[in-house]
N, C-alpha and C positions, 0 to 999 in steps of 0.2 A: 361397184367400187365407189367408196365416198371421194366426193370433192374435198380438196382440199381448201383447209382454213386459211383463208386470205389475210394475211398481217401487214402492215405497215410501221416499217422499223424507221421512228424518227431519234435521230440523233443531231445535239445541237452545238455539238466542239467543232473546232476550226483549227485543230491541228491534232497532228498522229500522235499516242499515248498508248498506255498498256490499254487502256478501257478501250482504243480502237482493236489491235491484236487480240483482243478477249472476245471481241466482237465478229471479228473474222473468223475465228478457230471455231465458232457457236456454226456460223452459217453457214462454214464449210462442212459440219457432219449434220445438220438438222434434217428428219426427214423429208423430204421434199413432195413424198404421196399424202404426207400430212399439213404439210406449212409451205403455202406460196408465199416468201417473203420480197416485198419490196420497199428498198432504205429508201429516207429521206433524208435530205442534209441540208444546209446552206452554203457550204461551200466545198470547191472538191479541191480537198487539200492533198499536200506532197507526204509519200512519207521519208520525211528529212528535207533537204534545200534539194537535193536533184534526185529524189526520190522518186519512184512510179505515182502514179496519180492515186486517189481510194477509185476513182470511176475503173479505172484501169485492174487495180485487186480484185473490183466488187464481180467487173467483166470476167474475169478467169473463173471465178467461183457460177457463174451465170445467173448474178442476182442484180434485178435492174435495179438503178438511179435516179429518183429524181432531187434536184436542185430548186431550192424554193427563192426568189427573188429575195433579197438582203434589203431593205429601207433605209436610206440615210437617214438621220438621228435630223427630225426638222429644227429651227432654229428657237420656234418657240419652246421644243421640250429645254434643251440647251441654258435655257433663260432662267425656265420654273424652274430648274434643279439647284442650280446659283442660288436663285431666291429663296427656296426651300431650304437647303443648308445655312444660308444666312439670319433667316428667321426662326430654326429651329437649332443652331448653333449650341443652347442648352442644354439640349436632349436629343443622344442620339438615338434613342429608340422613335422619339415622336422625324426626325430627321430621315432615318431610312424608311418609314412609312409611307411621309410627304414622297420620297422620290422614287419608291414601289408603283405609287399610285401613277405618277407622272409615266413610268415605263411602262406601265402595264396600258394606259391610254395610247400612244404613240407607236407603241413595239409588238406588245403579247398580243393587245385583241387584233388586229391585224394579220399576225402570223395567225393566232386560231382560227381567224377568217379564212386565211387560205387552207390551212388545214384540213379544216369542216369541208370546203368543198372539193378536196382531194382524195378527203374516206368517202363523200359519197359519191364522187365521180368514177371511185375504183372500186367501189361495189369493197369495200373493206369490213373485214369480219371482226378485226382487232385491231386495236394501235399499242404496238411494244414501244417503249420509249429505254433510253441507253444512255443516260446521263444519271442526273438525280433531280428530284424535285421540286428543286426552286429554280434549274434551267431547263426544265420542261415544261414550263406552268402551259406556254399555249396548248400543249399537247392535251393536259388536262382537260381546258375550257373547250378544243376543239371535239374530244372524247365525248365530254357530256353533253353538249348539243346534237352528236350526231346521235348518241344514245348507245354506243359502242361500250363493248368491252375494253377497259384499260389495262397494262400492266408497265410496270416502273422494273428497270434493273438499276436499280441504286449501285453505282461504282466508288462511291468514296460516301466517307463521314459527312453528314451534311448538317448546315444550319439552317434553321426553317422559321421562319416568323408564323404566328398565329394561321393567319390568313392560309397560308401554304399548307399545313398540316390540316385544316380542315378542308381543302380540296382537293387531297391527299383521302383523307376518309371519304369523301362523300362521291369519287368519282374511280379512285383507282380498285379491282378487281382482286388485285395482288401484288405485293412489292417484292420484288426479287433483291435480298442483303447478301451482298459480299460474302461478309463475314457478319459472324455473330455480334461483332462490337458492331456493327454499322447497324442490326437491326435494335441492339439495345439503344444507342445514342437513337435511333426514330420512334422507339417506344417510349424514352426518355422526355421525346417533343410530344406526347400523346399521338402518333400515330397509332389507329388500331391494330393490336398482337394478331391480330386475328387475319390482317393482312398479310401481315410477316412473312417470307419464306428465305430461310438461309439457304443458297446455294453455293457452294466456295470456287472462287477462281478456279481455274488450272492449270496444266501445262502438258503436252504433251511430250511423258517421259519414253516411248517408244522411239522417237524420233534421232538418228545421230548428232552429238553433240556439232557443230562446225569445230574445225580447228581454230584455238587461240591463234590473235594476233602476234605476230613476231615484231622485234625489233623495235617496237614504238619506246621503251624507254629503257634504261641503263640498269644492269644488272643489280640484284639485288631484291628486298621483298615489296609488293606493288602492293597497294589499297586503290579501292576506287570505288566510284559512285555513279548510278543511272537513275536520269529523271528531268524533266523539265525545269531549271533556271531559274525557280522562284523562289520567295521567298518562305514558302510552306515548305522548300525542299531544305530548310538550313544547312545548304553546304556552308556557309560561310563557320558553321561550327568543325566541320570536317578540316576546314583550310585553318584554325586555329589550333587546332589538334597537329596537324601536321610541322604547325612553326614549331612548336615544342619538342616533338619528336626531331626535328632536325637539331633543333639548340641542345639537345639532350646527344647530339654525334651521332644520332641512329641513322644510316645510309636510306631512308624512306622515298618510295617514289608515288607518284598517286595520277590515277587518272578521272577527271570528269568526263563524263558523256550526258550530250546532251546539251539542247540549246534553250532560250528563254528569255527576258527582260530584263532577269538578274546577270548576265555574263556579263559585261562591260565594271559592272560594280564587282563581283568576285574577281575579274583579271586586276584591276588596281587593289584590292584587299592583297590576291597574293602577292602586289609586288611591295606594299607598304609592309607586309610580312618577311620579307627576304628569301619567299620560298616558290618563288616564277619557274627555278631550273629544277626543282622537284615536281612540276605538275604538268601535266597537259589537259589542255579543253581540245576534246576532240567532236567535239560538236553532237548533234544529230546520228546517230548510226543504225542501218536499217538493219545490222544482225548483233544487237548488244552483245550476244550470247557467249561471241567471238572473241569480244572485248574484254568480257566477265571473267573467260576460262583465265585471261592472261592475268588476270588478279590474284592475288593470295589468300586478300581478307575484303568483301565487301561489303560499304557500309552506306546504311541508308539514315538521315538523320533529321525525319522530317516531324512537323509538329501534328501534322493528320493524315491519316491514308483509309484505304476503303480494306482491299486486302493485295498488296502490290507485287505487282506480278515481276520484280525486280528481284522481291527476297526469293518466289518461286523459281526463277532462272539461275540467281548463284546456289542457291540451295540441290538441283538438279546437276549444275556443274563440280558438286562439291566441295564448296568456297564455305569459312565458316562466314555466319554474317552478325556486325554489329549492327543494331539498328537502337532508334527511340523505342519509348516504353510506349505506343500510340495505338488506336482501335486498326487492327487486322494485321501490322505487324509483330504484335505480341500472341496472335494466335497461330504463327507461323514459326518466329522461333523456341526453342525450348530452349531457356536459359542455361548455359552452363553445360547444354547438351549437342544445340547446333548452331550455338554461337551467344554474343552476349548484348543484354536488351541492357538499357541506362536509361534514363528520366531526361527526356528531350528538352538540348538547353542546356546540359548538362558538361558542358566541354570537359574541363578534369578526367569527368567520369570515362568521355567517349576518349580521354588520351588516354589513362587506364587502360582500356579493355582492349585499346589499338597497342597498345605498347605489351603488354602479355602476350598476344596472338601472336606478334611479330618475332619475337621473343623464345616461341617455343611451337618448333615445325610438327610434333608430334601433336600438341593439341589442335593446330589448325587440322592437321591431316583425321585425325579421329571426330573433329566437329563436322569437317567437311564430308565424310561418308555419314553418320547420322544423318547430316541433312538432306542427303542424296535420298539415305531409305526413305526418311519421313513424308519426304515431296513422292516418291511412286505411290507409296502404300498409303495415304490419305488425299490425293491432291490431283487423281487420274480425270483426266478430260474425257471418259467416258460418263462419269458420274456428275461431271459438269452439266455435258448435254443432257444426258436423262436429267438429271432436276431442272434444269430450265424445259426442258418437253413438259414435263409435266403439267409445270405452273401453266403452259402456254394452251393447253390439253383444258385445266381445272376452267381458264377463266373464261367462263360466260356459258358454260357447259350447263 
């Protein structure tokens, strides 16, 4: 019987996201006579404010933890970066250079350092990385030192400076894309095609839906949004959409989920909007899915995504969804078949396609079963794990 291949799954987010649940659902079926996996992290985050711990998830699944000491930001990097942006204030591409370089002295080579002597303290066959490549970099420099096989699963569209894309080529094995747009946008930066492997999110549609939330807001037709509070996620297009809809007399109710840096700014836009009693932030919630069912129409209205496992959730609940015209949510909806994509940024457009759905119960209901078939019959978490086994199989074979 062969040993199995020793991985080292380093992951470097600091809060729960789909890319963490994509991440769980992988190492809950991966074989385990083939892949001894052990995460790494920096920090063991909640999922949500009083959420179980990840150490606590990763425990039920029986995949150990380790935590890698965090550095505070010394005070001279703090200084050069001031300086750097003040003297390169002209240009920001020579600007974000200067302060790459500053991070990567103070930050990356340090964490690679610990790294390096973690693959070879644990006798590690591979290091899987679960972000994308410009916050993975130690993983990289750690990879190539030890002289390991690397592999990247790329979770979102990412921007890459020169430097990043060539350590990209010259250290990773294989990159694991999302979606198709996510490997186009890294062939687009000159990563090598040849690294490439699209594997698509997924979901498991075998699963019982949870019942929708009850009661949370006043009868009538609900829209709502899930996602992290930033500014990538443009709700604040979503809360413009919906002042309209209300000035237009349409009885609209809407819910956000989901927490961030942007909520304190979206709670005063909707109150400068007059539409506070039409919304709720219901913060963080550890089962959206619950939340989602209670929607009519869900809309996603962000300016980038990888391939978001939000439109796969309403799409399996049979919600039609609007979303941006952006990389991995346009390869999830079919326009006009399970809902309708608009050119992000586009408020008018996204009050259009909200105010038609809302408008007409039979179109929502006919986009929302399409989207249901379309998420089993292409979008099965069987086919997820076998193409990431694979890639994880091919590299270094």
């Amino acid at each position: 019987m062969s040993t199995p291949k020793r991985i080292l799954l380093l992951d470097t987010g600091n809060e729960w996201g789909g890319g963490t649940n994509s991440m769980i659902e992988l190492l809950k079926r991966l074989d385990r006579s083939r892949f001894a996996v052990t995460c790494c992290f920096y920090k063991d985050y909640r999922k949500g404010r009083d959420g179980r711990l990840l150490s606590e998830e990763l425990a039920d699944i029986g995949i150990p933890l380790i935590l890698l000491p965090i550095r505070r930001q010394p005070l001279w990097a703090k200084l050069a970066k001031e300086v750097a942006r003040g003297i390169f204030s002209w240009s920001s591409r020579l600007k974000k250079r200067a302060v790459f370089a500053i991070e990567r002295r103070w930050r990356v080579a340090p964490r690679a350092a610990a790294l390096h002597q973690l693959l070879v303290e644990g006798a590690f066959d591979l290091l899987y990385m679960n972000n994308q490549p410009a916050s993975n970099l130690e993983g990289y420099l750690a990879g190539q030192i030890a002289g390991l096989p690397v592999v990247q699963h790329c979770r979102i569209e990412p921007t890459l400076q020169a430097s990043e894309a060539a350590i990209v080529n010259r250290v990773a094995s294989r990159v694991i894309c999302v979606s198709q747009g996510v490997a186009d946008v890294l062939a687009a930066q000159h990563v090598a095609e040849n690294r490439l492997r699209v594997v698509y999110n997924a979901i498991d549609s075998s699963a019982a839906l949870p019942p929708p939330v009850d009661g949370v807001l006043p009868a009538g037709p609900v829209i709502g949004t899930v996602g992290q509070l930033t500014a990538r996620k443009g709700v604040q297009h979503l809360l413009q959409a919906v002042a309209t809809l209300k000035a237009e007399g349409r009885p609209v109710s809407c819910l956000i989920l989901g927490e961030g840096p942007q909520r304190g700014e979206l709670e005063a836009l909707a109150g400068q909007l007059g539409i506070a009693g039409q919304l709720r932030f219901v913060g963080f919630q550890p089962v959206p899915l619950a939340w989602v069912q209670a929607m009519d129409v869900c809309v996603l209205c962000s300016s980038k995504e990888g391939l978001p496992r939000v439109v796969l959730e309403a799409m399996l609940a049979g919600k039609p969804v609007v979303g941006s015209d952006v990389t991995g949510t346009r390869e999830l909806i079919v326009h006009e078949e399970t809902g309708i994509l608009y050119h992000h940024g586009d408020v008018p457009a996204l009050t259009a396609a909200l105010r038609r759905l809302l408008s007409d119960a039979p179109l929502r209901q006919a986009m929302g079963v399409a989207g249901r078939q379309r998420v089993i019959e292409n979008f099965s978490i069987a086919t997820y794990v076998a193409g990431v086994t694979q890639v994880l199989e091919e590299a270094g074979a």
